[in-house]
C-alpha positions as CSV (number, residue, x, y, z in Angstrom):
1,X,-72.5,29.2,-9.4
2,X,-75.7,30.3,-11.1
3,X,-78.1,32.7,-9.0
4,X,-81.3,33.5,-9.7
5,X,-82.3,36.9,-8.1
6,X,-85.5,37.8,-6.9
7,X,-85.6,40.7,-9.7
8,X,-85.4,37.3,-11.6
9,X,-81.5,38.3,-13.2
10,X,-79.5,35.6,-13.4
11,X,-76.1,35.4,-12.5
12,X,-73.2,32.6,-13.1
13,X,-69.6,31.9,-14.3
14,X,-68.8,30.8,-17.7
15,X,-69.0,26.8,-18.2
16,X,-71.1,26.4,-14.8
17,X,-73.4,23.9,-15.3
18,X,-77.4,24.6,-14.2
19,X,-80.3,23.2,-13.2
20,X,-83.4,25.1,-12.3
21,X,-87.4,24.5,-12.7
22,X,-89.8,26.8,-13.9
23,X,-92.9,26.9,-12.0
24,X,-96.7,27.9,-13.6
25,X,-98.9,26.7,-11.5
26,X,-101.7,26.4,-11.5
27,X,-101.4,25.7,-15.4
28,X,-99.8,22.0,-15.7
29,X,-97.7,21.3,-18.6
30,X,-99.4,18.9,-21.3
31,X,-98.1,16.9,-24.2
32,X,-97.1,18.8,-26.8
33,X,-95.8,22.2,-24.7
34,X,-92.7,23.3,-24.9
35,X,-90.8,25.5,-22.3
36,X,-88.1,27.4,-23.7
37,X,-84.9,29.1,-21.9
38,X,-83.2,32.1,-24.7
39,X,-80.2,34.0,-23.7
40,X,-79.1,36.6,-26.2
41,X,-76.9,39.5,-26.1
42,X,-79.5,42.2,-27.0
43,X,-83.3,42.1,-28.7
44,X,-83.2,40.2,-32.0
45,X,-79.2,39.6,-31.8
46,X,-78.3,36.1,-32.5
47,X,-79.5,33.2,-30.0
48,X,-76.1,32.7,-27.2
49,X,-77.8,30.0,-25.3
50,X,-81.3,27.9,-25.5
51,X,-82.8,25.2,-24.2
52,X,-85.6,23.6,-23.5
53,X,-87.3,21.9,-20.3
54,X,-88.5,18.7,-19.4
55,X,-92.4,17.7,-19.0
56,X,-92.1,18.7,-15.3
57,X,-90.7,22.0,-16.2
58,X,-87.0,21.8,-15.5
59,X,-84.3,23.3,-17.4
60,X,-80.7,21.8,-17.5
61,X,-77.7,24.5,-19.2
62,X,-74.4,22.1,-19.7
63,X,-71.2,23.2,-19.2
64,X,-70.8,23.2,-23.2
65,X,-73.6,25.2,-23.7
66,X,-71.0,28.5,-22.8
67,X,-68.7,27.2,-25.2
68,X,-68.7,29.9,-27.5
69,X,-69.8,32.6,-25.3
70,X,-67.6,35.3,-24.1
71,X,-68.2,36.6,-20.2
72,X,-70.7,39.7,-20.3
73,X,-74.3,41.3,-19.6
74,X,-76.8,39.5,-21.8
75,X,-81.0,39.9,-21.7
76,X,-82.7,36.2,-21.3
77,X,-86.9,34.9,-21.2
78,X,-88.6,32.2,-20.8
79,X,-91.5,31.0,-22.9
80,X,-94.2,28.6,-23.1
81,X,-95.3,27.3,-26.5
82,X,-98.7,25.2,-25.5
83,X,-99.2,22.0,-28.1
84,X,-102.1,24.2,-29.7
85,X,-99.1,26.8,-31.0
86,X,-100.4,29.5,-28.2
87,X,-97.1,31.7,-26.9
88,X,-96.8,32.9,-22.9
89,X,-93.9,34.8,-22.0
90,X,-93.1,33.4,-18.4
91,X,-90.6,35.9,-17.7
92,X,-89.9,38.7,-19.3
93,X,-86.4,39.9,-21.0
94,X,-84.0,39.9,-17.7
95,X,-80.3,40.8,-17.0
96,X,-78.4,37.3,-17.7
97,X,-74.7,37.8,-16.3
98,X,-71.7,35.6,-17.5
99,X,-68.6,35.9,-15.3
100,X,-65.3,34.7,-16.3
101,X,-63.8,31.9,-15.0
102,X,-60.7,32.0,-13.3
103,X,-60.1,28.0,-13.0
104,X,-59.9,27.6,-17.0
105,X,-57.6,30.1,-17.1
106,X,-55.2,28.5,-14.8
107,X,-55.9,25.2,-16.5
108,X,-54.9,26.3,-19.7
C-alpha cells in the first residue's frame, strides 16, 4: 500500500514497493534534469530514503529501499535539479508515514 493524499502526505507499510509519476506540466523534463524523491526523519537529519525518476518523471521506491528504516512519521520533497544546476522544489516538506508490517513479522 502507498497513498498519496491530496494534502500530498504519503502513506505506506514498510517494504511496499512504489511506483508513482510526478507531473510538471507544462515544463517537460530535458536532458540533463534530475527529479529527486528525499524522505528523512526531520530537516537536515540523515537521508532514510532517495531516489531519483526516470526522463518521463516516474519514481520507483523498491522493497529494499525500507531496509533499514524503522516504521514512523518522517517529512519528504520532491525536487527538480534542471541540467543548467537551477533547483525547484516540487513539493514541499510533507508527512511521509511508514507502517509496520505485519506479514514479515509472521514470516520471521
Amino acid at each position: 500500500m502507498f497513498v498519496i493524499n491530496e494534502d500530498k502526505s504519503i502513506y505506506t507499510i514498510k517494504h511496499d514497493t512504489a511506483h508513482f509519476t510526478v507531473s510538471i506540466a507544462p515544463y517537460e523534463l530535458r536532458e540533463g534534469d534530475t527529479l529527486t524523491f528525499t524522505v528523512r526523519k526531520r530537516y537536515r537529519s540523515a537521508v532514510i530514503i532517495a531516489t531519483n525518476a526516470d526522463a518521463e518523471g516516474y519514481f520507483n521506491i523498491a522493497s529494499s529501499d525500507y531496509d533499514d528504516v524503522e516504521p514512523g512519521y518522517y517529512l519528504y520533497d520532491i525536487q527538480l535539479t534542471t541540467g543548467e544546476g537551477e533547483i525547484y522544489t516540487l513539493v514541499p516538506p510533507s508527512p511521509f508515514t511508514i507502517d509496520i508490517e505485519i506479514t514479515e513479522e509472521v514470516a520471521d
